[in-house]
KOLZADO-225922 format. One record per residue (C-alpha): residue in three letters; x, y, z. Coordinates in steps of 0.25 Angstrom, whole numbers, plus 5000, padded with zeros to 4 digits. Each point is the difference from the previous one (the first is absolute). Layout:
<nodes>
alaXYZ/...
</nodes>
This chain:
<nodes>
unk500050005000/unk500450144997/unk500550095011/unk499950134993/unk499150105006/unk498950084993/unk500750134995/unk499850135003/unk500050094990/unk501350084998/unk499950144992/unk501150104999/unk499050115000/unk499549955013/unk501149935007/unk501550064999/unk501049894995/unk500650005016/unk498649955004/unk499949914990/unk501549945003/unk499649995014/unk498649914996/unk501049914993/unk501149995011/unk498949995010/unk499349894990/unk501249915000/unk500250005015/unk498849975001/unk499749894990/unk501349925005/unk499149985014/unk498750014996/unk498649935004/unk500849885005/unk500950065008/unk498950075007/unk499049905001/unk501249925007/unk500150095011/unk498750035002/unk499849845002/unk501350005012/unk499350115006/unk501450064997/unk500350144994/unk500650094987/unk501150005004/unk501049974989/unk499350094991/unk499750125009/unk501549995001/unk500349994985/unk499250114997/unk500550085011/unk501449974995/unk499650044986/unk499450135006/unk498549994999/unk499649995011/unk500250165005/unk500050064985/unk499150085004/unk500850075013/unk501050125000/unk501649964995/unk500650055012/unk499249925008/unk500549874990/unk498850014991/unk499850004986/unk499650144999/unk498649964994/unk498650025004/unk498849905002/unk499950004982/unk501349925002/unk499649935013/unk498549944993/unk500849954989/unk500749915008/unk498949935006/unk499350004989/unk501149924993/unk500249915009/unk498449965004/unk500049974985/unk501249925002/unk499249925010/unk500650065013/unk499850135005/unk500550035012/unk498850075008/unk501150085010/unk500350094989/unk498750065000/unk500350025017/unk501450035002/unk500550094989/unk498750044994/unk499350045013/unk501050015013/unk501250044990/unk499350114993/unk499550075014/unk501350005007/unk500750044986/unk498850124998/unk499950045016/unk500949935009/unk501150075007/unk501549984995/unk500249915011/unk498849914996/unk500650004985/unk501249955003/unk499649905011/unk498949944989/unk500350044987/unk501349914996/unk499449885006/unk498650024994/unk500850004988/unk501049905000/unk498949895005/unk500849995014/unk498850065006/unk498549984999/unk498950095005/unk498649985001/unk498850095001/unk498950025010/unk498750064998/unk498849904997/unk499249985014/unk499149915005/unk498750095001/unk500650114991/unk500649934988/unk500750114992/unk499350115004/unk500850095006/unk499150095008/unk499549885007/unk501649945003/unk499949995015/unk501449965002/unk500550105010/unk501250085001/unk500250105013/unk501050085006/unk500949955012/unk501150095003/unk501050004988/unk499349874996/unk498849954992/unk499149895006/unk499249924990/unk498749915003/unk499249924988/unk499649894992/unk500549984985/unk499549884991/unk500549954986/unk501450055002/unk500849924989/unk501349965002/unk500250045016/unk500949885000/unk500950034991/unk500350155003/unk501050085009/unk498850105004/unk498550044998/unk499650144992/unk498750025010/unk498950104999/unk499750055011/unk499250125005/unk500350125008/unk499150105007/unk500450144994/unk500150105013/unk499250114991/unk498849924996/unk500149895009/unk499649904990/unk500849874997/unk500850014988/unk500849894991/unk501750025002/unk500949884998/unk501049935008/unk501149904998/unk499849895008/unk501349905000/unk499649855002/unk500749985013/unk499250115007/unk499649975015/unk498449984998/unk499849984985/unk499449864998/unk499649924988/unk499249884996/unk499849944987/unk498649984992/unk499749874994/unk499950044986/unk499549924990/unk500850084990/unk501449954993/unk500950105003/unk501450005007/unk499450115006/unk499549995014/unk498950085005/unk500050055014/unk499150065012/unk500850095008/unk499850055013/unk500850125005/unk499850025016/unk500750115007/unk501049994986/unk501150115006/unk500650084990/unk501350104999/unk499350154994/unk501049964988/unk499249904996/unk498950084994/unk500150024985/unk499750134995/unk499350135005/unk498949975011/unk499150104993/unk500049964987/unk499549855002/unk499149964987/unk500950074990/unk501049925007/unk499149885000/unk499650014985/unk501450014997/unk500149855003/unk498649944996/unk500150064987/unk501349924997/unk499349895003/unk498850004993/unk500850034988/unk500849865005/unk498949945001/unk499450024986/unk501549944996/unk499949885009/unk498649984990/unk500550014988/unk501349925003/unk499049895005/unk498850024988/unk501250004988/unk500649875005/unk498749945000/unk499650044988/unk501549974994/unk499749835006/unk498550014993/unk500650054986/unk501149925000/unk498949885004/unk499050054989/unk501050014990/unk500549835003/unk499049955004/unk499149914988/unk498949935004/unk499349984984/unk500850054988/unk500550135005/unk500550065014/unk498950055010/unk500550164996/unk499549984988/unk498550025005/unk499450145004/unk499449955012/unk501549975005/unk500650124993/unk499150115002/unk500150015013/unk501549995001/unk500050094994/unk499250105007/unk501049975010/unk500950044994/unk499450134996/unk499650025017/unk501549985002/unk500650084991/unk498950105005/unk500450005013/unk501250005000/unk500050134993/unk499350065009/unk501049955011/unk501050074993/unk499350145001/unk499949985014/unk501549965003/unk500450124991/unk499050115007/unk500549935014/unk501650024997/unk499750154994/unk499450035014/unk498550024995/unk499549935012/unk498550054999/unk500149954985/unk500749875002/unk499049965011/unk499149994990/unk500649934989/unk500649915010/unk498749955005/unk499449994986/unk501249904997/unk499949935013/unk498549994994/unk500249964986/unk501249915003/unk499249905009/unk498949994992/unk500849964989/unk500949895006/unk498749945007/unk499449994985/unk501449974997/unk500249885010/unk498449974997/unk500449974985/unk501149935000/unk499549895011/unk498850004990/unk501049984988/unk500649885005/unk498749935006/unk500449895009/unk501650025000/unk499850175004/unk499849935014/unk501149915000/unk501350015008/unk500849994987/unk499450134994/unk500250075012/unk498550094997/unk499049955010/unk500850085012/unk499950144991/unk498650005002/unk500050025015/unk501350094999/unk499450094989/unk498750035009/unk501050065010/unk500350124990/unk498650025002/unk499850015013/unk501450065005/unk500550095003/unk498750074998/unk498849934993/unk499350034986/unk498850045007/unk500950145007/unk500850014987/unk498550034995/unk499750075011/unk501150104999/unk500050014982/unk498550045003/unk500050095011/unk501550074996/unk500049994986/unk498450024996/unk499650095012/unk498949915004/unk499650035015/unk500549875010/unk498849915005/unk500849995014/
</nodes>
């Protein structure tokens, strides 16, 4: 069986010849591990390891953070293409959409030079991991509803909360959280972030069963009493949501990535089946009822990942108002696509898209997730319709 992804399509007009070098290096690192190697690890419950540190060697992983921090000087364009490359591949690394997308471009954009220098070259390099805290039990990702806590005790901050479906906890030298503090003007609670390391007296973790196949892990946190120095706050105290935004719309904008990695290798396995596989006098592709809808999937890839490219380029030229927008709109359009994506293709090759050997049946629970987090269609629709059309909110 073949291995070679779905392509995406490669203009000059729309991507520069160093983007499109970088899908090809980044295609062949990830086409010599692939589905296997993933679906390997995620059988021993093990982790990316070799590959995360490939690719970290090779410089992916932190192309989108500053050089004299040991980036590669890029922005989240350069960063989505990555994972992109390598969910069509057939093993993304799900960490890239936390550490350098999210953690590493708030600490890059509003850390202190202290906190760059502690962070950056590790997030970098791949030496060090960090996770991000803001989904709660009773809030989800609403963040006027976060009521993890963060008080004043002296020179110190104190912080008391809950945080659920916190990937990759295990695997990370500290925690981004979101956190809210009460503003001495106003006295209402407001969102600012902290820098949790995972040693910190009183920050517990428990994994979540998950019936999901993923090296991930997904984690429940409690923080209790979590004593922090002042330095471990990122950013200015009153300029929280910017701050926050900074973060979530790297991640939606990953998120769509992590989508279309995932819907153009499922698509690429129900071609390459279509195309082979004869069953009367011709291969199954050559029937409409086969090919159409690949290719409309096709079409809703391509699609998308356009519009995940306007995003990443309004968010590295610092439209941030513009770029929320787009960037939920890709997170959007990218998951319906690789659901209809993965939908297809398991359809394409009946009975064997839910064998082991084709390695398509898991997709179709992984490619709900796009869905659902970090934030779920029904919000995206929410925010298009009450930001975009001026439509007046119903709560």
């Amino acid at each position: 069986m073949s291995k070679v992804p779905s392509k995406a399509v490669s203009n000059p007009v729309i991507e520069s010849e160093e983007h499109r070098a970088l899908r090809a290096a980044v295609a062949a690192l990830g086409t010599r591990y692939g589905r296997e190697y993933f679906a390997r690890v995620v059988a021993d419950g093990s982790h990316t390891d070799e590959l995360w540190a490939e690719a970290a060697k090779l410089g992916y992983l932190g192309v989108n953070l500053p050089e004299e921090y040991g980036g590669g000087g890029g922005g989240i364009v350069e960063l989505s293409l990555v994972l992109e490359e390598l969910g069509a591949a057939g093993c993304p690394l799900l960490m890239l959409v936390v550490s350098p997308a999210i953690c590493g471009t708030v600490i890059a954009r509003f850390g202190t030079e202290e906190q760059k220098r502690s962070w950056l070259p590790g997030l970098a390099d791949g030496s060090r991991k960090m996770a991000f805290g803001i989904t709660e039990p009773d809030a989800g990702s609403n963040s006027h509803r976060i009521t993890t806590t963060a008080r004043r005790d002296g020179g110190d901050w104190v912080l008391d909360g809950r945080k659920i479906f916190i990937s990759g906890v295990d695997i990370a030298d500290a925690t981004l959280i979101v956190g809210r503090t009460e503003d001495a003007r106003t006295g209402k609670l407001k969102p600012c972030l902290f820098i949790v390391e995972s040693d910190t007296p009183g920050f517990g973790r428990s994994p979540i069963p998950m019936e999901l196949a993923a090296p991930e892990k997904q984690f429940e946190l409690t923080l209790d009493g979590v004593r922090l120095p002042a330095d471990a706050l990122v950013g200015d105290e009153d300029a929280g949501l910017l701050q926050l935004f900074a973060g979530l719309n790297p991640e939606r904008i990953m998120t769509a990535a992590f989508a279309l990695g995932m819907g153009r290798y499922a698509l690429g396995r129900a071609v390459d089946y279509a195309r082979t596989r004869q069953v009367w006098k011709e291969p199954i592709g050559a029937h409409q009822a086969l090919a159409h809808p690949l290719a409309q999937s096709h079409i809703e890839l391509e699609l998308a990942g356009l519009m995940m490219r306007k995003a990443a380029l309004l968010y590295d030229a610092g439209d941030d108002l513009a770029a929320g927008e787009a960037a939920n709109m890709a997170k959007y359009a990218a998951a319906e696509a690789a659901v209809r994506a993965v939908d297809q293709a398991v359809h394409t090759l009946g009975g064997n898209g839910l064998t082991h050997e084709y390695g398509l049946a898991s997709l179709i629970t992984a490619a709900r997730v796009a869905r659902i987090a970090p934030v779920s269609r029904e919000m995206i629709l929410n925010f298009v319709s009450h930001q975009s059309l001026g439509l007046p909110k119903s709560y």
